[in-house]
N, CA, C and O atoms as a GROMACS GRO file, in nm:
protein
  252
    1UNK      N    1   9.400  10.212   7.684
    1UNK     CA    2   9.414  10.142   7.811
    1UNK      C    3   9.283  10.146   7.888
    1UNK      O    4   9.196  10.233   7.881
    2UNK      N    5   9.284  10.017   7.978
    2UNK     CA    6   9.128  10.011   8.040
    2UNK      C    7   9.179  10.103   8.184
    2UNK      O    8   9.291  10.110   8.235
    3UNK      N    9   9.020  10.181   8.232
    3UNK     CA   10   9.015  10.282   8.337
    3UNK      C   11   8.991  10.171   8.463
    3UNK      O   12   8.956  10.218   8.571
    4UNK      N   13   9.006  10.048   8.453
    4UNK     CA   14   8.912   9.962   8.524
    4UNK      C   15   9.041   9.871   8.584
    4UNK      O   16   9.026   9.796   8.681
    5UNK      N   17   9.129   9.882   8.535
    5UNK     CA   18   9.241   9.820   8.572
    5UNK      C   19   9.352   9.874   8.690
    5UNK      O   20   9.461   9.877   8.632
    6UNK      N   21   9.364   9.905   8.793
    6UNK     CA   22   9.463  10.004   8.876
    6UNK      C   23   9.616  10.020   8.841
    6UNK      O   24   9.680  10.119   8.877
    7UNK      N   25   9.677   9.901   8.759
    7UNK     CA   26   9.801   9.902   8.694
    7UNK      C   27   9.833  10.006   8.571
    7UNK      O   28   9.928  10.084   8.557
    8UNK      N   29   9.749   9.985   8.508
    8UNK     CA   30   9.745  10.057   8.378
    8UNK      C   31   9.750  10.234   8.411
    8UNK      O   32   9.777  10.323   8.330
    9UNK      N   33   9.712  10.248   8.561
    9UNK     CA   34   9.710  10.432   8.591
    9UNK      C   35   9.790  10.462   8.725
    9UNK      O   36   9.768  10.423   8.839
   10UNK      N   37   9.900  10.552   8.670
   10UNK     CA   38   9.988  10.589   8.737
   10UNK      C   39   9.991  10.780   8.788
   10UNK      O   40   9.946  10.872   8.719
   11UNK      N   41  10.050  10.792   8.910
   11UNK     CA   42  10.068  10.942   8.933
   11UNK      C   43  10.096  10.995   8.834
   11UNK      O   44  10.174  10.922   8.773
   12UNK      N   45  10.062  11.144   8.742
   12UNK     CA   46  10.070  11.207   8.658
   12UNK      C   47  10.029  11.208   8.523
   12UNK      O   48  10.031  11.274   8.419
   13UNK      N   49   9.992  11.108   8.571
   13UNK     CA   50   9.886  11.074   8.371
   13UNK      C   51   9.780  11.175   8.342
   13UNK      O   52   9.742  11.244   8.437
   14UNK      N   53   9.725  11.193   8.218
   14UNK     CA   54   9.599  11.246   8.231
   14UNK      C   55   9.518  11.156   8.197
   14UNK      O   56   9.551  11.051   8.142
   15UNK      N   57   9.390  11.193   8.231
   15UNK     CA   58   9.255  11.108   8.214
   15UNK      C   59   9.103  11.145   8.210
   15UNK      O   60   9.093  11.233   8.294
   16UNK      N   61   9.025  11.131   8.176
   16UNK     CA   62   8.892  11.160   8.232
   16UNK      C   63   8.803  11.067   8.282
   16UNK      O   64   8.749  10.971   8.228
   17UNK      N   65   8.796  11.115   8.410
   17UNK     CA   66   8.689  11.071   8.511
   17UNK      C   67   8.543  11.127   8.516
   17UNK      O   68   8.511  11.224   8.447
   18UNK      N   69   8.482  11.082   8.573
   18UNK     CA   70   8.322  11.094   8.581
   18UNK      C   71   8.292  11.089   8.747
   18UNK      O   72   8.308  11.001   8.831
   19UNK      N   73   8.238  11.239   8.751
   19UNK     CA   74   8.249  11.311   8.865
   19UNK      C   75   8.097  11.227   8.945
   19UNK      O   76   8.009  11.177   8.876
   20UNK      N   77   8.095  11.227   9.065
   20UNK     CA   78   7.994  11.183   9.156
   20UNK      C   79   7.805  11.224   9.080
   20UNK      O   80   7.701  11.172   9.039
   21UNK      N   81   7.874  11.350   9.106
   21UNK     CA   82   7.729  11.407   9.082
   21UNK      C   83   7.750  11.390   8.900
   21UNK      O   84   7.671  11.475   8.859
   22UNK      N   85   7.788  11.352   8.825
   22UNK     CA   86   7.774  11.360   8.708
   22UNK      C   87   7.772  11.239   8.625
   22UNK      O   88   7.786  11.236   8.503
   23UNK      N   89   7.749  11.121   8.722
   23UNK     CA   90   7.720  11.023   8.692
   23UNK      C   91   7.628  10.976   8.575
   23UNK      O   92   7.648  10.902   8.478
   24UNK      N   93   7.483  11.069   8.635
   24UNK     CA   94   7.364  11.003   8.567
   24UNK      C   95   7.393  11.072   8.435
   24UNK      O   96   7.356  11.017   8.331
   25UNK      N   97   7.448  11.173   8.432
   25UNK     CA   98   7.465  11.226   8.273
   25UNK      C   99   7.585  11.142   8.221
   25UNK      O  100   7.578  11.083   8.114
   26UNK      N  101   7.692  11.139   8.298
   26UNK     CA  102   7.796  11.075   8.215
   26UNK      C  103   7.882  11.179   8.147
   26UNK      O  104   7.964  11.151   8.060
   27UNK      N  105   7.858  11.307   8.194
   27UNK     CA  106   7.977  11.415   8.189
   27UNK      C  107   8.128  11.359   8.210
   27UNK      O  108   8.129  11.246   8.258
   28UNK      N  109   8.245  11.409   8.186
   28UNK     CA  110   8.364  11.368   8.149
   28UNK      C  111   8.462  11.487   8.205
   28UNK      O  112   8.465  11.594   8.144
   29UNK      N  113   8.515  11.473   8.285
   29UNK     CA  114   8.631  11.601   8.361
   29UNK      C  115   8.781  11.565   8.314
   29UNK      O  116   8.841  11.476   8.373
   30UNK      N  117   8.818  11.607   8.249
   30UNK     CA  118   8.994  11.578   8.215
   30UNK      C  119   9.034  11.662   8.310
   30UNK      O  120   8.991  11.774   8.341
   31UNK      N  121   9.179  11.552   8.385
   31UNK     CA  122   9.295  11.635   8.423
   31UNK      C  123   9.378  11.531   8.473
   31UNK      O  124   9.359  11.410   8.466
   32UNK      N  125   9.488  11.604   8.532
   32UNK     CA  126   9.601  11.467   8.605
   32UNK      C  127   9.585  11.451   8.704
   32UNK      O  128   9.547  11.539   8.781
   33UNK      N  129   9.622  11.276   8.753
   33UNK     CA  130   9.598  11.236   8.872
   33UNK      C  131   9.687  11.240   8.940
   33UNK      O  132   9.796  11.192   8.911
   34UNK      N  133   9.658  11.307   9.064
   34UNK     CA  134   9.742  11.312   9.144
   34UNK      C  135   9.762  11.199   9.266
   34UNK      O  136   9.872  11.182   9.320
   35UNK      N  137   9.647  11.127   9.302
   35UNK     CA  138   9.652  10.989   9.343
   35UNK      C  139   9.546  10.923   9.343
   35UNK      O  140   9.431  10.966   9.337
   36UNK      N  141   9.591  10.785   9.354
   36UNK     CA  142   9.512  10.675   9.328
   36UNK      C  143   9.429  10.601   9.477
   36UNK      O  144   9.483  10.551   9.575
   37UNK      N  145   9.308  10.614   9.453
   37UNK     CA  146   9.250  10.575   9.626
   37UNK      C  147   9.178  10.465   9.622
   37UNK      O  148   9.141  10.408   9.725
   38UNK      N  149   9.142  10.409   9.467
   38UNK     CA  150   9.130  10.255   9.507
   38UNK      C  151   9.211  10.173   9.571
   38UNK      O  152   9.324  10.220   9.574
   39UNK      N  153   9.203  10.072   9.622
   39UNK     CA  154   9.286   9.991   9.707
   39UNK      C  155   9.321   9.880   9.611
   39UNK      O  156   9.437   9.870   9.570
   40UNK      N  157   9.260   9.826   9.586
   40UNK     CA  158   9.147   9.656   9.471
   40UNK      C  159   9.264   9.668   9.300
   40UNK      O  160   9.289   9.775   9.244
   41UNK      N  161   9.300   9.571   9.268
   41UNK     CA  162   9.325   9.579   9.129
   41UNK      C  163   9.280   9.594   9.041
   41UNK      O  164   9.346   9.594   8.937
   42UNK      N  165   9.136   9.615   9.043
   42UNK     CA  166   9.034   9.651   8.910
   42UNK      C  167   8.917   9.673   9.016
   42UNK      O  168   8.894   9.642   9.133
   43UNK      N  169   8.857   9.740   8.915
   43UNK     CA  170   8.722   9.779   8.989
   43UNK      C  171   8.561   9.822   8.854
   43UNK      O  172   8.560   9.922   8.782
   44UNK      N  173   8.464   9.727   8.856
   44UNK     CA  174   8.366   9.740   8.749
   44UNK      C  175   8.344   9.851   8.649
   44UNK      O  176   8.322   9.856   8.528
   45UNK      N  177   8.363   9.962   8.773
   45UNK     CA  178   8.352  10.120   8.746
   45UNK      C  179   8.434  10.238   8.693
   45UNK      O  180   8.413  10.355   8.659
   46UNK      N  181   8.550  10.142   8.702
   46UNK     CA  182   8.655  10.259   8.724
   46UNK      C  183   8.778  10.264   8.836
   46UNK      O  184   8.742  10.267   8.954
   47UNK      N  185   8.863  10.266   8.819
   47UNK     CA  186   8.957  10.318   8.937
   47UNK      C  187   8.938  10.457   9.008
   47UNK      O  188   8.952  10.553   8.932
   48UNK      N  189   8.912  10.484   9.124
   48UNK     CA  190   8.899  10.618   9.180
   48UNK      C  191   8.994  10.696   9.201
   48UNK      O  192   9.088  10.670   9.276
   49UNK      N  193   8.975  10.839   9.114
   49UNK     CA  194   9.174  10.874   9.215
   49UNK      C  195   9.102  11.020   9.219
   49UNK      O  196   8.995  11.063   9.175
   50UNK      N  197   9.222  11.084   9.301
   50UNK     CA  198   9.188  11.236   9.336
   50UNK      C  199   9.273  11.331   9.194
   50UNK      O  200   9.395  11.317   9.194
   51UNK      N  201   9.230  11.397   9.109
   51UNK     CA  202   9.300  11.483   9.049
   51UNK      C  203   9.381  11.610   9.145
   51UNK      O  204   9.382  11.628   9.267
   52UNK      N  205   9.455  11.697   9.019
   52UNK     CA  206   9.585  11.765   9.076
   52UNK      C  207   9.474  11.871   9.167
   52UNK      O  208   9.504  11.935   9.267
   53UNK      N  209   9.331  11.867   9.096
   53UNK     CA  210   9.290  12.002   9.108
   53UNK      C  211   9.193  11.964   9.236
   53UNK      O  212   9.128  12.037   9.311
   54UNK      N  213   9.206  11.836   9.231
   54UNK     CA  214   9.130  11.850   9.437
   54UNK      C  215   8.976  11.712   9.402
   54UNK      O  216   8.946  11.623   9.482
   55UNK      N  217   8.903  11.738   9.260
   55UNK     CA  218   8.831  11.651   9.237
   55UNK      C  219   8.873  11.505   9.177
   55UNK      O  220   8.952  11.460   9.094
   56UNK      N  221   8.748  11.446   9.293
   56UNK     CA  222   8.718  11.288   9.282
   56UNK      C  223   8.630  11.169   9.190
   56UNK      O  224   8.508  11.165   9.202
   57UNK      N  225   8.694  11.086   9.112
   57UNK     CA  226   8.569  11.055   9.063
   57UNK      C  227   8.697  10.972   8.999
   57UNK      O  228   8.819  10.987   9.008
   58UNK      N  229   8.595  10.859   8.916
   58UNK     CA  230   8.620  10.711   8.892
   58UNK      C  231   8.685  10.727   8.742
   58UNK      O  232   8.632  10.813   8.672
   59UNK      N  233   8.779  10.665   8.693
   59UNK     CA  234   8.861  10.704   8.563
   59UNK      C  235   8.795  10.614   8.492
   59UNK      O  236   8.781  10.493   8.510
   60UNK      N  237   8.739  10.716   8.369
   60UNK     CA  238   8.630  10.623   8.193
   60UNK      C  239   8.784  10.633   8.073
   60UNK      O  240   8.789  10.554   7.978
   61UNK      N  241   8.887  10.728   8.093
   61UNK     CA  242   8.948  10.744   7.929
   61UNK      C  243   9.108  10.774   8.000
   61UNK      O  244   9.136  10.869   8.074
   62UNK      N  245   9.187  10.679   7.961
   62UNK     CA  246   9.325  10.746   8.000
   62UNK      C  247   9.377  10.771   7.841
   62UNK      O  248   9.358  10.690   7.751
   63UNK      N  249   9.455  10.918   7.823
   63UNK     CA  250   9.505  10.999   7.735
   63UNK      C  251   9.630  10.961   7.721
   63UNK      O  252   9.704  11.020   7.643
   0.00000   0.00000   0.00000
């Protein structure tokens, strides 16, 4: 499923996102989302959501 789509990602999924500061590397954080803070139905980058564990950052891989 595409990370770029806001339909395709729902409360409790897991996923990995790509944290602010970990952009330029392109590091990868798995965990579940706990919500979704894009507004927009797709977005170039990624959908943004907050994980369970408090971090933010744009969803690359849903599991």
């Amino acid at each position: 499923m595409d990370g770029k789509i806001r339909k395709n990602i729902r409360s409790g999924m897991t996923v990995a996102i790509v944290l602010k500061e970990d952009q330029k590397s392109g590091r990868l954080t798995d965990g579940v989302v706990r919500d979704i803070l894009t507004k927009s139905p797709n977005h170039p980058h990624g959908i943004k959501v907050r994980l369970t564990t408090g971090e933010v950052g744009r969803v690359k891989k849903i599991y």
